[in-house]
C-alpha positions in Angstrom: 15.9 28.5 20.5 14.4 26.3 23.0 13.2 26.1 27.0 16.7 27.3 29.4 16.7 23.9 30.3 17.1 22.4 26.7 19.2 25.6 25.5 18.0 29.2 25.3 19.7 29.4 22.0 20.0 26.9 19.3 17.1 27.2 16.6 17.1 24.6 13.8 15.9 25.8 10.7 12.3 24.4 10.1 11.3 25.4 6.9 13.9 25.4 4.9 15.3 27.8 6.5 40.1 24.1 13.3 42.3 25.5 14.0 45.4 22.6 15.2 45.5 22.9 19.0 49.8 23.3 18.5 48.9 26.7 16.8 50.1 29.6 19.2 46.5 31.3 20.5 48.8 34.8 19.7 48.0 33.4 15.7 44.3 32.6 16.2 43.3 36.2 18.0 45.4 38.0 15.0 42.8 36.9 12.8 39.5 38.2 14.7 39.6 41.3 12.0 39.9 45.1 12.6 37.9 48.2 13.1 36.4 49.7 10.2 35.7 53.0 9.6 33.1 53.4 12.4 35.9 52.3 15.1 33.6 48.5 15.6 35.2 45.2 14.9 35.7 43.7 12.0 35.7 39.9 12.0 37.4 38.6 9.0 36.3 35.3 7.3 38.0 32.5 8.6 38.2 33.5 11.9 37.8 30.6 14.5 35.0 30.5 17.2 33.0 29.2 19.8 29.1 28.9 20.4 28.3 28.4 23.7 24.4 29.1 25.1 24.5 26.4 28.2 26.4 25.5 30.9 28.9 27.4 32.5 31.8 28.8 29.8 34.9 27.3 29.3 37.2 30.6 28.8 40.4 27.5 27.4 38.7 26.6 24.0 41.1 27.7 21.8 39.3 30.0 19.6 39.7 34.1 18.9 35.9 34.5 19.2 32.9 33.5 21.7 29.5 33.7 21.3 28.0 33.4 24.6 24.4 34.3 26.1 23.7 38.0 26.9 21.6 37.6 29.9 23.4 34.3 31.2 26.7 35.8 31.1 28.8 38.2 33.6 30.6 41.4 33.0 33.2 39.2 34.6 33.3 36.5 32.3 33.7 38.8 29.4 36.4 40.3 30.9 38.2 37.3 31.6 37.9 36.6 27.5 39.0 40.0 26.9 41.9 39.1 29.0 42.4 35.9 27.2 42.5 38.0 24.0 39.1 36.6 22.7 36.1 38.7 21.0 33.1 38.4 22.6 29.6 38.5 20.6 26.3 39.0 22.9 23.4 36.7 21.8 19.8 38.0 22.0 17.0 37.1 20.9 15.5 40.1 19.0 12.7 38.4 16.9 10.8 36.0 19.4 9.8 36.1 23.2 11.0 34.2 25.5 9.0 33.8 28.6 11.7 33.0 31.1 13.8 36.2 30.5 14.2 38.7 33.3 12.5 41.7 31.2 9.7 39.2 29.7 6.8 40.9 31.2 7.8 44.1 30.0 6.4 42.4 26.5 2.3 42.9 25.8 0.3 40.2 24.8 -0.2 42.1 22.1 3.1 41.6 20.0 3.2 37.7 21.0 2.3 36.0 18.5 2.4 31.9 17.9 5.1 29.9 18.9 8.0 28.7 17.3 8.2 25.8 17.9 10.6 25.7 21.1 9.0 25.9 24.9 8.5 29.5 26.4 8.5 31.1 22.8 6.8 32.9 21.0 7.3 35.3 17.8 6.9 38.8 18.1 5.3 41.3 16.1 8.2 43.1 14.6 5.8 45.6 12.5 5.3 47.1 16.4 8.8 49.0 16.4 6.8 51.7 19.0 6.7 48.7 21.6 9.7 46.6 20.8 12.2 49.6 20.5 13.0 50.4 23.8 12.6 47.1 24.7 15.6 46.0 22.6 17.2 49.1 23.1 17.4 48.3 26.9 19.1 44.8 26.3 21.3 46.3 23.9 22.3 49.1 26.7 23.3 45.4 28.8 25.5 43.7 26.0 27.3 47.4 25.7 27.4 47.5 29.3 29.0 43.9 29.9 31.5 44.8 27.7 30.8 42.7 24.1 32.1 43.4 21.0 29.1 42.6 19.3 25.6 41.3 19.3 23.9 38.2 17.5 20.3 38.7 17.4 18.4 35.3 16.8 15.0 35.1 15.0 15.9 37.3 12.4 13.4 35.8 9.5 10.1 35.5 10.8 8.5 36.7 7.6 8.9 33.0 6.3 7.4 31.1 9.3 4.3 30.7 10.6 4.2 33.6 13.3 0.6 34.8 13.7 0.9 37.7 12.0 0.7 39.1 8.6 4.3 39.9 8.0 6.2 41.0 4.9 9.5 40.9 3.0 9.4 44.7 3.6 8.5 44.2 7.4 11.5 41.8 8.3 14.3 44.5 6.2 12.6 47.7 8.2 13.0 45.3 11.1 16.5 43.9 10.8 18.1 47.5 10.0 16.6 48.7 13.2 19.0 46.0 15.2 21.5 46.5 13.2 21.3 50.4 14.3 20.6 49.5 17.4 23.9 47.6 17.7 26.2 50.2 15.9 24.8 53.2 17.8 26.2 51.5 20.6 30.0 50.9 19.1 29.0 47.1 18.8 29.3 45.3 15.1 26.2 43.1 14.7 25.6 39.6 12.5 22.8 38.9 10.5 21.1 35.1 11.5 19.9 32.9 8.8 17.1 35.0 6.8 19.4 34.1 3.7 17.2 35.9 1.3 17.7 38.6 2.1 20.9 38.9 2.2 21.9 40.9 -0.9 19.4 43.7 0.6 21.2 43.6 4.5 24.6 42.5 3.5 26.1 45.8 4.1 23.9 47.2 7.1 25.7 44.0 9.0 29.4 43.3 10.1 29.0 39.0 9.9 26.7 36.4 9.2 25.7 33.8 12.1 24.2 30.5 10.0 22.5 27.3 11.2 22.9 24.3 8.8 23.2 25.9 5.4 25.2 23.0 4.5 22.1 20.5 5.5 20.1 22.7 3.8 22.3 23.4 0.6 22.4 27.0 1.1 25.9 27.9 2.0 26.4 29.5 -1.5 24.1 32.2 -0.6 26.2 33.2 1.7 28.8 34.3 -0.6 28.1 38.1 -0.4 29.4 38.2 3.2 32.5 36.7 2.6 33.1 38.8 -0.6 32.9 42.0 1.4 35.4 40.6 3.7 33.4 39.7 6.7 32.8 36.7 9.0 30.1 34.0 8.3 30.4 32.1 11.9 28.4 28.5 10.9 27.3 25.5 12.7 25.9 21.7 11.5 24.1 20.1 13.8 23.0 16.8 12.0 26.3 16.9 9.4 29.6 15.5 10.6 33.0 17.4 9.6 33.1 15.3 6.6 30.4 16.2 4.9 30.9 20.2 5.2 34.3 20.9 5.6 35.5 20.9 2.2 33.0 23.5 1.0 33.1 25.4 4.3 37.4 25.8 3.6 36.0 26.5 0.0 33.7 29.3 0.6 36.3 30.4 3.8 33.4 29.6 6.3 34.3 30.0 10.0 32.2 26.3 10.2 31.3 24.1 13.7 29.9 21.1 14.5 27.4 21.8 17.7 25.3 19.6 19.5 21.7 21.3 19.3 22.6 22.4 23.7 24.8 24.6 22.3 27.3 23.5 25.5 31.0 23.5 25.4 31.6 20.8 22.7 32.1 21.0 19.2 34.3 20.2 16.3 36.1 22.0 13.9 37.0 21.9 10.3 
């Protein structure tokens, strides 16, 4: 993530870890997805889409969905991309602290753990469901009461960093079906970020994938399982140009950006 200054939002992975403007906007929301079974949307792979974490939101980009920041962000603005025909996804930041957040001293020093490597940060604890429950559940309540469609919940693998505390392959799954629940208890679909291995394991407890620079990282393949269940994988390249990820991305039916790490209003498509 980093400082609200730099970008509350975009979190290169350290470890390891276009739609033609002259295409109707009518054609581009047709392919957001549908409701499944549970009455949430469905995004569809393929499905074109906008990350934007700074500056003020540009409702014109032509693209069916928007990621935009949960706190940052009006009911109003959501509406007004409702009324453009857009989705809307709420991102959070589920797995690490951020110390300039309205609710952040609701957190004890007790689940903070180190930091990860952005200003304000810090991992939490996730083995402390009893604390961070309600917490989350509370921010949750906000994206369902803003209106989103669904929620992107960032720091979603910090069972492979460095985070202070003892965590486990079996802490992070416990962890990341708990947001997931969160999400769908509340009519919202939810994506899983990054934690690509364990994917097979969370593929169907999520409704999309949210990726940061599996193509840098020569990971998209493992990625596969989301789109063969029909659902979205919404990626972004920082460092790559269009040229050296499209190809694959069209392959694999990646919904793929390139983002400057400010996550602002520009970005190119493949």
């Amino acid at each position: 993530m980093g400082s609200p200054a730099a970008h509350p939002g975009a979190r290169p992975v350290k470890l390891r870890t276009t739609t033609p403007l002259l295409v109707p906007l009518a054609l581009l929301v047709g392919c957001t997805g549908a409701s499944d079974d549970a009455g949430r949307w469905q995004p569809r792979p393929g499905v074109t889409w906008q990350w934007q974490l700074s500056g003020r939101v540009d409702t014109s980009v032509r693209a069916a969905v928007y990621d935009i920041d949960g706190f940052d962000q009006s009911k109003a603005t959501v509406g007004t991309l409702h009324g453009k025909g857009r989705k809307v996804i709420c991102y959070l930041s589920t797995g690490a602290f951020e110390d300039w957040r309205p609710d952040a001293k609701k957190f004890p020093e007790s689940v903070l753990g180190r930091g990860n490597g952005w200003q304000g940060e810090r991992w939490l604890d996730i083995r402390r469901t009893d604390v961070l429950e309600p917490l989350l559940a509370a921010r949750f309540d906000m994206c369902k009461d803003k209106g989103f469609d669904a929620v992107e919940p960032d720091n979603m693998d910090g069972y492979r960093n460095r985070t202070g505390f003892p965590l486990k392959a079996a802490d992070q799954l416990r962890y990341n079906r708990l947001i997931a629940r969160l999400a769908h208890d509340r009519g919202m679909a939810v994506g899983l970020k990054n934690d690509l291995d364990q994917i097979p394991q969370l593929v169907a407890d999520f409704d999309f994938a949210v990726n940061e620079q599996c193509a840098q990282y020569d990971e998209c393949d493992d990625l596969k399982p989301f789109v063969e269940a029909d659902k979205a994988v919404f990626h972004v390249e920082y460092e790559l140009p269009t040229t050296r990820f499209c190809a694959q991305s069209r392959k694999l039916r990646l919904s793929s950006l390139e983002k400057k790490y400010e996550l602002g209003v520009w970005r190119r498509t493949c």
